[in-house]
C-alpha positions in Angstrom: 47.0 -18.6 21.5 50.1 -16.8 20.5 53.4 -17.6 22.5 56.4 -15.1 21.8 59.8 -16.5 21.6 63.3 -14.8 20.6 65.9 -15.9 21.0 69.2 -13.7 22.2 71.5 -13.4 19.1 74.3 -15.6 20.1 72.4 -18.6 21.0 70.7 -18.6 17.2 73.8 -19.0 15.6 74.3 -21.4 13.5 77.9 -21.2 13.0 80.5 -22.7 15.8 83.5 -20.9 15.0 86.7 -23.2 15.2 90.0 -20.9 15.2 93.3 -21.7 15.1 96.4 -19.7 17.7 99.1 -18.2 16.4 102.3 -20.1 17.2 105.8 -19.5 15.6 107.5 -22.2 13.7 111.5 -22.0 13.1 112.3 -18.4 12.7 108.6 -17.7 11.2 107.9 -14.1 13.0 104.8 -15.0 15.4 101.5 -13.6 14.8 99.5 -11.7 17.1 95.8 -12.2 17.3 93.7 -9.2 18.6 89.6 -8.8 18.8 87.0 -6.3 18.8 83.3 -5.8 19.0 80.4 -3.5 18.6 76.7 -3.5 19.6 75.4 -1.9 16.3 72.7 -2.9 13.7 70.7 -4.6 16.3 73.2 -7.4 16.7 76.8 -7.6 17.7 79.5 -7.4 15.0 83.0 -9.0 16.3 86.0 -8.7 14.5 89.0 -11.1 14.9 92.7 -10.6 13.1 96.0 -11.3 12.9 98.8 -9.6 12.0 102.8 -9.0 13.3 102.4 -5.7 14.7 99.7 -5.6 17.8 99.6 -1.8 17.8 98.6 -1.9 13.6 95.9 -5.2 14.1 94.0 -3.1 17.1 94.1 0.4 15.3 92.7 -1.6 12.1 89.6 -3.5 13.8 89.4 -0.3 15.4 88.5 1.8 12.2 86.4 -1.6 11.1 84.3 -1.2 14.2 84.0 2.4 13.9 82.8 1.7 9.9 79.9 -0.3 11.2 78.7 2.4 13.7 78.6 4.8 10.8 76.9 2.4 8.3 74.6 2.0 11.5 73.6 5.5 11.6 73.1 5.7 7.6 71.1 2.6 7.3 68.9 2.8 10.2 64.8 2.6 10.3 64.9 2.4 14.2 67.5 6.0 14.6 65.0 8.9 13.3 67.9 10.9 12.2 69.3 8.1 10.3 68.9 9.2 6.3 67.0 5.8 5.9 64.3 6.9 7.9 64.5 10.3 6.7 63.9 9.0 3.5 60.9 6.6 4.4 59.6 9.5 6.1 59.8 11.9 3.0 59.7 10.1 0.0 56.0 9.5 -0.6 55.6 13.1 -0.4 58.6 14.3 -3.0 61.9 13.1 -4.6 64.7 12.6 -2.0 68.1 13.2 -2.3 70.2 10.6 -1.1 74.2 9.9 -0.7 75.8 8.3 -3.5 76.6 5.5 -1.3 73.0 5.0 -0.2 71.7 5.4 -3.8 74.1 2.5 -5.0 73.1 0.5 -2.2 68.4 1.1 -3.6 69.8 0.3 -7.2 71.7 -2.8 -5.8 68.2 -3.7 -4.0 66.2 -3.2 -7.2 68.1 -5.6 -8.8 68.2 -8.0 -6.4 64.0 -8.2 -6.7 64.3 -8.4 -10.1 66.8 -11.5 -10.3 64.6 -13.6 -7.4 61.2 -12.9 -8.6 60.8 -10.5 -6.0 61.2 -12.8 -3.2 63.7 -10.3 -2.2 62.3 -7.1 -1.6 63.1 -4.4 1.0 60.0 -2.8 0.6 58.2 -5.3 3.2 58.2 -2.9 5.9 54.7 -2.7 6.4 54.2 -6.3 6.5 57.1 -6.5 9.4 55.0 -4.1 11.3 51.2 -5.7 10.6 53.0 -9.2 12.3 54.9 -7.6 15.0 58.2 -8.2 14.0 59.1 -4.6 13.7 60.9 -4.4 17.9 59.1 -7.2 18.5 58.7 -10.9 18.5 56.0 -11.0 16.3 52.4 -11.8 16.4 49.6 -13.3 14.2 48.7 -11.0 11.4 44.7 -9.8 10.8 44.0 -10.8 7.1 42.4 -7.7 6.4 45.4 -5.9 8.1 47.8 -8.4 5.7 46.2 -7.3 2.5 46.0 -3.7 3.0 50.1 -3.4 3.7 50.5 -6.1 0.8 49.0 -2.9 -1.6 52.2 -0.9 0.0 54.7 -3.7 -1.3 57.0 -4.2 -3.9 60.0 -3.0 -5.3 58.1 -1.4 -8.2 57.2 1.1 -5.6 60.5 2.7 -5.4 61.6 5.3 -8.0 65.1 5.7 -8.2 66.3 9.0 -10.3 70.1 8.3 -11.1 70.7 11.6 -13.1 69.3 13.5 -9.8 70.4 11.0 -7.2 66.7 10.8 -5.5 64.3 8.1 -4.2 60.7 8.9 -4.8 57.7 6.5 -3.5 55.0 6.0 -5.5 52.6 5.6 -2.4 51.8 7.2 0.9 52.6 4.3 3.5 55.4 2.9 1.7 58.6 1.7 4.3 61.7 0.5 3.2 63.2 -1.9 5.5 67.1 -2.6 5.6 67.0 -5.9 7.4 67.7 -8.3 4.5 71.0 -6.5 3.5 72.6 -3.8 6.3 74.8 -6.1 8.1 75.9 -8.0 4.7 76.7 -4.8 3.2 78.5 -3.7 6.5 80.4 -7.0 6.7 81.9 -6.2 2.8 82.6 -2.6 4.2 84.6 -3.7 7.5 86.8 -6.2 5.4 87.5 -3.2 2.9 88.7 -1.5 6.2 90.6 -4.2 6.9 92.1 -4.6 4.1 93.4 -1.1 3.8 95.4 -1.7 7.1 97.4 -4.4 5.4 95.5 -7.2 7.4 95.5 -11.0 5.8 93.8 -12.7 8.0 90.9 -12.0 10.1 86.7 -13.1 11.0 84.8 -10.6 10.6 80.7 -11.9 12.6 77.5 -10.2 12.1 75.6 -11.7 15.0 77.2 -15.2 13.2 74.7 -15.1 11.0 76.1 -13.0 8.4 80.2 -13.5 7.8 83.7 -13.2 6.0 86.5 -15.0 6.5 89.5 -13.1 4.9 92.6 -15.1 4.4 93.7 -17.7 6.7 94.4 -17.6 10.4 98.2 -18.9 11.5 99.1 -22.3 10.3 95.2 -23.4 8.8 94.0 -23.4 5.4 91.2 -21.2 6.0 88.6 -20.8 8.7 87.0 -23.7 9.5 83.3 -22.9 9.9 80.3 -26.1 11.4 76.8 -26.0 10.0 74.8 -27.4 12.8 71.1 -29.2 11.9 68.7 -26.8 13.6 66.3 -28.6 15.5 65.4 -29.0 19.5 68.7 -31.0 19.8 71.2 -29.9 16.8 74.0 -31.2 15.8 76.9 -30.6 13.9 75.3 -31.5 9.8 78.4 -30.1 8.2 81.8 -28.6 8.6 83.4 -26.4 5.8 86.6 -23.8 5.1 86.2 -20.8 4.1 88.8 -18.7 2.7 88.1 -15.0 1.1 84.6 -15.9 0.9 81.4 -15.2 2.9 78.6 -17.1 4.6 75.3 -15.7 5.8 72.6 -18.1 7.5 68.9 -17.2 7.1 66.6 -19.5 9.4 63.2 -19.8 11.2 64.7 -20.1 14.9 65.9 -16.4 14.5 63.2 -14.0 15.2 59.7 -16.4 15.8 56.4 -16.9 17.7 53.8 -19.8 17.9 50.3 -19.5 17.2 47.9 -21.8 16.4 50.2 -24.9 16.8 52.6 -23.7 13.9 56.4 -21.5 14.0 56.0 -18.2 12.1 59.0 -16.3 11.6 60.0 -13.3 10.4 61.2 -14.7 6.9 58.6 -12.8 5.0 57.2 -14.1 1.6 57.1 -10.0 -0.2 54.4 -11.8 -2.7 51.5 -13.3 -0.1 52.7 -11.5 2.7 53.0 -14.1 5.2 56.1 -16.0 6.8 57.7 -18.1 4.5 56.9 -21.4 4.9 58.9 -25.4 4.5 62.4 -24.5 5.1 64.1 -24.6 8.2 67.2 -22.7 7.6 69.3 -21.7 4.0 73.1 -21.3 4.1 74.8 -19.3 1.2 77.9 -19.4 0.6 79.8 -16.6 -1.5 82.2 -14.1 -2.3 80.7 -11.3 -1.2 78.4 -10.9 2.3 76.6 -8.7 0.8 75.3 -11.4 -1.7 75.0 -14.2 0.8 73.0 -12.5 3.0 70.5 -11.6 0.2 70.5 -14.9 -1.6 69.8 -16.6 1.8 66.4 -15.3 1.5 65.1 -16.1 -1.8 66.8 -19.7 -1.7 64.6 -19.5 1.7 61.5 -19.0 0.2 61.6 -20.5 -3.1 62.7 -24.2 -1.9 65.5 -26.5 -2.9 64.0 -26.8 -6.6 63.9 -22.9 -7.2 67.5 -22.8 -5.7 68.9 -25.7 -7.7 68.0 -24.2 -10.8 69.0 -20.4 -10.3 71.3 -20.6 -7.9 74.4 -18.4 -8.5 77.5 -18.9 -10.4 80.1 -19.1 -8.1 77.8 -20.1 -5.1 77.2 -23.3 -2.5 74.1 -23.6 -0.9 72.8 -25.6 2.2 69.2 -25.7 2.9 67.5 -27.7 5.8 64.1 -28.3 5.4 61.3 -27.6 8.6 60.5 -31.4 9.0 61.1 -34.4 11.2 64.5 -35.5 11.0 65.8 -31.4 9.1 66.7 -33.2 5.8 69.9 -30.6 5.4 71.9 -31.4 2.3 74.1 -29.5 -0.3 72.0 -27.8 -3.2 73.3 -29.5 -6.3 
């Protein structure tokens, strides 16, 4: 028997945001803290800042939220206008020219596989659809329907021509899938944005699962971020402060269905083509979303050993494993 069950986006997070108010000390000018948020990239993407002029801080997360709406309408497989599904559409059948931004973005991917084995591989679309997970909650997967879109997957797939700026797939059936990376990359983008106004210190939230915290709010060292111990009943397993860096969450309790006694997610292993199995959730750490929310997934798949001995320079790591008790622990 297969049971269904997603959860809406904010009550999956794993992050409890702790922020500070702005309050003036002496003749310190006081701060004035301003938010915004979208509905974009299948999740919603809040913005929160700080800054002396209220007028500036709401034009800025303005343009921010307006950034992720048009990285929404690049990097989309759901929007058939999109060029990402134009792309998936077209490119079995001849070279595709692509934006330079989107073509940076492939390359970025490619490499990415390379460096984790291919446990990270956009590519897996036709595994997301074969278990449901594509606008769905997922379903178990015929074998015979596993195999067949396993012979559609892999990085290796997708031929990138840099002197003509075209993505050509090797295969008909052949579907990228932007899931792993979109809201990283449009995280990085939004804090560019940001940035550019002359803002120091805001939270920039993908859904809280994917996040930079860019300077300090008023009177705090950074943002202080809790790691809570998934489980029926979680708690709070660790607190941290993050300042310039980003933290993305990858975890079974996201997207999910039972069948057969056991949790399948949507964590999918590019190499065997089911759901990853034995972790219960991987927090990365880093100074770019963009590479958190990538890294989650390999660290995800390839257990704390993998992890321990490739993980990135420059990186921290918390993994829970999917057992009685969720041993969570720093990866050392």
């Amino acid at each position: 028997m297969v049971r269904p069950h997603r959860l809406g986006a904010l009550l999956v997070v794993m992050c409890s945001l702790v922020l500070s108010r702005a309050a003036p000390s002496g003749h310190e000018k006081a701060l004035v803290r301003e938010q915004g948020s979208i509905d974009t990239m299948g999740s919603l993407i809040a913005v929160e800042a700080y800054g002396s002029n209220a007028n500036q801080v709401r034009a800025a997360i303005s343009d921010a939220l307006d950034e992720a709406a048009r990285l929404d309408a690049m990097l989309s497989n759901y929007k058939p206008h999109s060029e990402w599904s134009k792309m998936n559409r077209l490119a079995a059948q001849q070279a595709v020219p692509v934006s330079e931004e989107l073509f940076r973005l492939l390359a970025a991917c490619q490499e990415y596989s390379r460096e984790s084995e291919g446990t990270f591989d956009i590519s897996v679309g036709p595994l997301m659809k074969v278990w449901g997970f594509y606008k769905h909650s997922g379903h178990l997967a015929d074998r015979t329907a596993v195999l067949n879109a396993l012979q559609l997957v892999g990085y290796r797939n997708i031929i990138l021509d840099p002197k003509n700026r075209t993505v050509r797939f090797t295969k008909q059936g052949v579907e990228l899938d932007p899931g792993g990376i979109g809201k990283g990359y449009a995280v990085d983008r939004m804090v560019d944005v940001l940035r550019k106004h002359g803002v120091r210190a805001a939270l920039v939230s993908a859904a809280g699962s994917s996040i930079y915290a860019l300077g300090a709010p008023p009177h705090r060292k950074g943002w202080r971020i809790d790691l809570n111990s998934p489980g029926d009943s979680p708690g709070r397993a660790q607190s941290v402060t993050l300042r310039d860096e980003s933290l993305s969450t990858s975890g079974n309790y996201e997207k999910f269905f039972y069948a057969n006694g056991k949790r399948w997610s949507h964590i999918m292993d590019p190499r065997t083509g089911y759901p990853a199995q034995g972790m219960r959730s991987v927090s990365v750490i880093a100074p770019r979303t963009i590479d958190s929310e990538v890294w989650a997934k390999p660290y995800y798949i390839l257990g704390r050993k993998w992890t321990s001995r490739h993980k990135k320079c420059g990186f921290r790591v918390f993994m829970c494993e999917d057992q009685p008790g969720a041993n969570c622990a720093w990866v050392r």
